[in-house]
C-alpha positions in Angstrom: -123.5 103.1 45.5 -123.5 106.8 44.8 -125.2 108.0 42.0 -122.4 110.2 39.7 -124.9 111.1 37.0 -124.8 114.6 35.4 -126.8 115.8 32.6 -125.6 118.8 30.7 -128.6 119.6 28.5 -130.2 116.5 26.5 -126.4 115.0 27.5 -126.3 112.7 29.8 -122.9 111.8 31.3 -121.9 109.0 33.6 -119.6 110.7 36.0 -119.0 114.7 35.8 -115.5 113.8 34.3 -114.5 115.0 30.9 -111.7 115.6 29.0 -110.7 119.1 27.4 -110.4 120.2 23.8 -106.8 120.5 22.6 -105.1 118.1 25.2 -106.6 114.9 24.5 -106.7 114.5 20.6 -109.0 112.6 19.0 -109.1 110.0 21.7 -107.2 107.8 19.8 -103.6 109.0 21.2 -105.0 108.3 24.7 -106.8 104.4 24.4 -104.2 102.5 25.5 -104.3 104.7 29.1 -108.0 105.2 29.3 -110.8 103.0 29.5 -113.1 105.5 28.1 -116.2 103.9 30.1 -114.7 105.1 33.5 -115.3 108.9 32.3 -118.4 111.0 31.5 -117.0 112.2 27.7 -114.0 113.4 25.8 -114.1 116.6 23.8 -112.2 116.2 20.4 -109.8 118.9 19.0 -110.8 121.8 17.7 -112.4 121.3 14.3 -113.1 124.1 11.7 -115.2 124.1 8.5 -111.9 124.0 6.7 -108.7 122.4 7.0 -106.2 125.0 9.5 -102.4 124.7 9.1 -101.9 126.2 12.8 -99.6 128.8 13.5 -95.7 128.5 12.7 -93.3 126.6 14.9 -92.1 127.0 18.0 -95.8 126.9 19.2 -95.5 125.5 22.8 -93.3 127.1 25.7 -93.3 126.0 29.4 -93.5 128.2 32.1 -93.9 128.3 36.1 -97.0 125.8 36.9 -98.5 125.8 33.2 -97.8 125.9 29.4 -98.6 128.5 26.8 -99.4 127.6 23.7 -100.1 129.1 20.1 -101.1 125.9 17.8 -103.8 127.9 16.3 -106.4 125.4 15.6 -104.5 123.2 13.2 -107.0 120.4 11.9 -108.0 118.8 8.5 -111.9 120.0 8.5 -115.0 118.9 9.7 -114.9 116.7 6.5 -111.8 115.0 7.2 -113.5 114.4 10.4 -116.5 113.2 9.3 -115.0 110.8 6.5 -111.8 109.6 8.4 -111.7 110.0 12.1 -115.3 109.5 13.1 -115.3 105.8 12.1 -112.6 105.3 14.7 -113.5 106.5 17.7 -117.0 106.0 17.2 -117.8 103.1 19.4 -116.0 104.3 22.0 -117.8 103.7 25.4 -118.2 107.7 26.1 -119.7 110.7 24.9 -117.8 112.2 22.4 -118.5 115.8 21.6 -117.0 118.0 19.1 -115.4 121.2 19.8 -116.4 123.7 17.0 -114.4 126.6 15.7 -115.1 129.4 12.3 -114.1 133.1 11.7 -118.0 134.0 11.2 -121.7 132.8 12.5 -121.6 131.0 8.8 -118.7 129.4 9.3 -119.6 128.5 12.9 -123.8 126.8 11.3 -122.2 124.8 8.5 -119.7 123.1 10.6 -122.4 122.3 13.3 -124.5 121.4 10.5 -122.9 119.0 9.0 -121.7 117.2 12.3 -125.3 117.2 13.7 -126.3 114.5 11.4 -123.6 111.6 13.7 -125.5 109.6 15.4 -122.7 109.1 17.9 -122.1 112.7 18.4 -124.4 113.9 20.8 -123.4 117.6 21.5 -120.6 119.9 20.1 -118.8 123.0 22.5 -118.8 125.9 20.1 -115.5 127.8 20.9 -115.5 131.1 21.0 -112.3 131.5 23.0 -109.4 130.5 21.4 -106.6 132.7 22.0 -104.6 131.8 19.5 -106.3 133.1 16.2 -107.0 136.4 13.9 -110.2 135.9 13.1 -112.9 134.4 15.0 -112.2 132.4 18.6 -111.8 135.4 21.4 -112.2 137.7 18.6 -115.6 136.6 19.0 -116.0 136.0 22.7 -114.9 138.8 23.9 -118.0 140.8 22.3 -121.5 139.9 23.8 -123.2 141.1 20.5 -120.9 138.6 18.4 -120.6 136.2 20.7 -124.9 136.0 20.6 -125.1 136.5 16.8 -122.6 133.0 16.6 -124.4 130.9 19.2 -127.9 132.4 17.7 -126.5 130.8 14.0 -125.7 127.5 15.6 -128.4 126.9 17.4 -130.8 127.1 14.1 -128.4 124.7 12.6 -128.1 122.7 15.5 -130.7 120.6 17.0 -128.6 118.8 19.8 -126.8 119.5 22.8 -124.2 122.9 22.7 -122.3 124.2 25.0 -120.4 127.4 24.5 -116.6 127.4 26.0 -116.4 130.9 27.1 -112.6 132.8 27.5 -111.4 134.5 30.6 -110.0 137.5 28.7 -112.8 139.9 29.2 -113.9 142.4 31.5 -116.9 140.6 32.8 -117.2 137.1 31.7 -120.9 137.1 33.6 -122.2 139.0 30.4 -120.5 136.8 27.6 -122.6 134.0 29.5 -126.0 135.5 29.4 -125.8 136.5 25.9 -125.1 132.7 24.9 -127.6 131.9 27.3 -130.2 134.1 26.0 -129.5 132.4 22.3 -130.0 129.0 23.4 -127.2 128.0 24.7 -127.3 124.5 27.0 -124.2 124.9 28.7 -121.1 126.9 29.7 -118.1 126.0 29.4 -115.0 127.9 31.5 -112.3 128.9 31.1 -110.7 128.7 28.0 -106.8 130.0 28.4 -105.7 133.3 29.7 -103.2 135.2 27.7 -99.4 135.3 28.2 -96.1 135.6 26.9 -92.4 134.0 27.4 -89.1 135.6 26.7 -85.8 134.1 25.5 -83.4 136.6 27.5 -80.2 135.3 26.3 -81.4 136.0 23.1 -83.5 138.8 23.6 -86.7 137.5 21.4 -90.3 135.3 22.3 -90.0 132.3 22.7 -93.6 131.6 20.7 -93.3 132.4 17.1 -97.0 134.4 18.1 -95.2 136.3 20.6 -98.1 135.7 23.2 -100.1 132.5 23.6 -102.6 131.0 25.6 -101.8 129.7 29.3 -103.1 126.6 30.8 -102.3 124.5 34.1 -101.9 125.1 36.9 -101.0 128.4 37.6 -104.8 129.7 35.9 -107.1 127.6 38.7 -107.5 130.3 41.1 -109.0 132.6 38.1 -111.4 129.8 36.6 -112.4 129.2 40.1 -113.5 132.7 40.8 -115.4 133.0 37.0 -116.9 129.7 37.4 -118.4 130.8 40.9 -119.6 134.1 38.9 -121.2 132.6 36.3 -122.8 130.1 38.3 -125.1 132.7 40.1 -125.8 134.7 37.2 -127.2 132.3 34.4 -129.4 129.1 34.7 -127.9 126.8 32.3 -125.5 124.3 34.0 -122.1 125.4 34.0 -118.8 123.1 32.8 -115.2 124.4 35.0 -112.0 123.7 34.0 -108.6 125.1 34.1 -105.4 123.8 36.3 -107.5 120.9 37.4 -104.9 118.2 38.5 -106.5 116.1 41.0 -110.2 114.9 42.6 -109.8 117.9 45.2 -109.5 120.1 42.5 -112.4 118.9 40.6 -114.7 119.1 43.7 -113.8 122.3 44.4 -114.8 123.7 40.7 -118.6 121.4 41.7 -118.6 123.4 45.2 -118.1 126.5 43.3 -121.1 125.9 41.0 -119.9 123.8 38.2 -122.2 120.6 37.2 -119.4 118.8 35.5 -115.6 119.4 34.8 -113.0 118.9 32.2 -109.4 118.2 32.5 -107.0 119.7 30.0 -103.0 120.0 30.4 -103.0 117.2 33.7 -103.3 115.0 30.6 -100.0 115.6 29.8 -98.4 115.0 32.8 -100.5 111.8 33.8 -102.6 110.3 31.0 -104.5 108.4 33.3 -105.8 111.2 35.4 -109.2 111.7 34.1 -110.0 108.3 35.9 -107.9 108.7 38.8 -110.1 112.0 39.1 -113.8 110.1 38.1 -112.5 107.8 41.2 -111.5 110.7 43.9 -114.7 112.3 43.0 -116.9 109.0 44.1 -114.4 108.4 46.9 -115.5 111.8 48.2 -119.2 111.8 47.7 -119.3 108.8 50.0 -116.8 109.9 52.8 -119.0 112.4 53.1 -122.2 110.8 53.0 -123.9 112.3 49.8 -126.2 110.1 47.9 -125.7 112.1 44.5 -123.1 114.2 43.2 -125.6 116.5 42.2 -125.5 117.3 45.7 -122.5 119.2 46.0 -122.7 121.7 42.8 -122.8 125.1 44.2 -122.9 123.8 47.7 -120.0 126.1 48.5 -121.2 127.3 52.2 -120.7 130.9 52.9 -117.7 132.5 55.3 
């Protein structure tokens, strides 16, 4: 048997398989496709101190190899969370960690705060990358010094396993990673979506109400590749890829690159299954190939 153990911080995951922030719910939408104890975690929706309407309709558009989106976060509150949705999905056999969202480093603490105290919780990915917000998200990750000053407010608040999900739109995503990491960061998480836009030309408008939105599938692998190879050689902390990740060859290629585990975000969509499907092609690999551990093959990308 190959051992498919990861451990991201104090978390310790089963198989390097997750699933991303904003494709898979709550978990709840998915349990009749996924038997949770075949994966290595799910990451819940985004979930902000207060309750977020999201941004005005139409909010999805799909284009060549991908989607955009511009949903903006819409969620009840960490509360609503705590009091309603927690109790559900509990006991489900996984690791389920909380993506967190804010508009300030307060915002950002309290929310950790109050979800550090879940006994089945046991680590949060602090967003600072969504693309689809005025305040706060990429706002906030595309700075090092605020990007720092969030993850340095967490981590007094938060005693547990973070990682920090880290957006693509930036100059050089190397530096947004060692400021995070140098403010006690456990993890990286990358990438969050790049920006684009779609055009209605019959009627000469956007087609998202936010004019631009955030891309996913697909069509962004090639860059997540490249910045999780970058980042992988420039901080310590273990690093988490995702972005167009369809299929076990395209996970293994993110763990050749440098990345420790994986998530998969819009494949959901298309195949609800996948996550498993992937967990499976990733075992199948390791023992083609006659590696004892899938530890073995992070960062084991061989030079030209």
């Amino acid at each position: 048997m190959v051992d498919t153990k990861i451990k991201i911080g104090e978390l310790e995951l089963r198989n390097p398989v997750m699933t991303a922030s904003g494709t898979f719910g709550y978990g709840t939408e998915y349990k009749d496709f996924v038997d949770f104890g075949r994966i290595g975690g799910i990451i819940v929706k985004g979930t902000t101190l207060r309750s977020r309407e999201g941004n005005p309709y139409p909010r999805l558009a799909e284009v060549s190899s991908g989607i955009l989106n511009t949903i903006g976060l819409q969620n009840k509150g960490v509360d609503y969370f705590i009091e309603h949705i927690y109790p559900e999905i509990q006991d489900y056999n996984t690791n389920i960690i909380v993506n967190v969202s804010g508009t300030c480093p307060e915002d950002y603490a309290e929310c950790a705060e109050k979800l550090a105290s879940l006994e089945k919780i046991p680590a949060i990915e602090v967003n600072i990358s969504c693309p689809n917000v005025k305040q706060g998200g990429m706002t906030i990750g595309v700075n090092c010094a605020a990007a720092g000053s969030v993850i340095k407010a967490v981590r007094k608040a938060y005693p547990k396993t973070m990682i920090v999900k880290l957006t693509p739109n930036v100059t050089d995503i190397t530096e947004i990673a060692r400021a995070v990491e140098a403010e006690g960061a456990d993890s990286v998480s990358l990438i969050n979506c790049l920006n684009g836009m779609a055009i209605d030309a019959e009627r000469r408008k956007p087609i998202l109400s936010m004019v631009t939105g955030g891309l996913s599938g697909p069509c962004i692998k090639p860059v997540a590749l490249r910045m999780v190879y970058q980042v992988s050689k420039a901080v310590k902390i273990p690093v988490i890829g995702l972005g167009g990740i369809s299929n076990a060859t395209d996970a293994i290629e993110f763990m050749l690159a440098g990345a420790s585990a994986i998530e998969i975000g819009t494949a959901n969509f298309i195949d609800p299954s996948v996550s498993m499907k992937v967990a499976a092609g990733i075992e199948e690999y390791l023992e083609r190939h006659g590696y004892k551990s899938v530890r073995e093959i992070v960062g084991a990308l061989e030079d030209v």
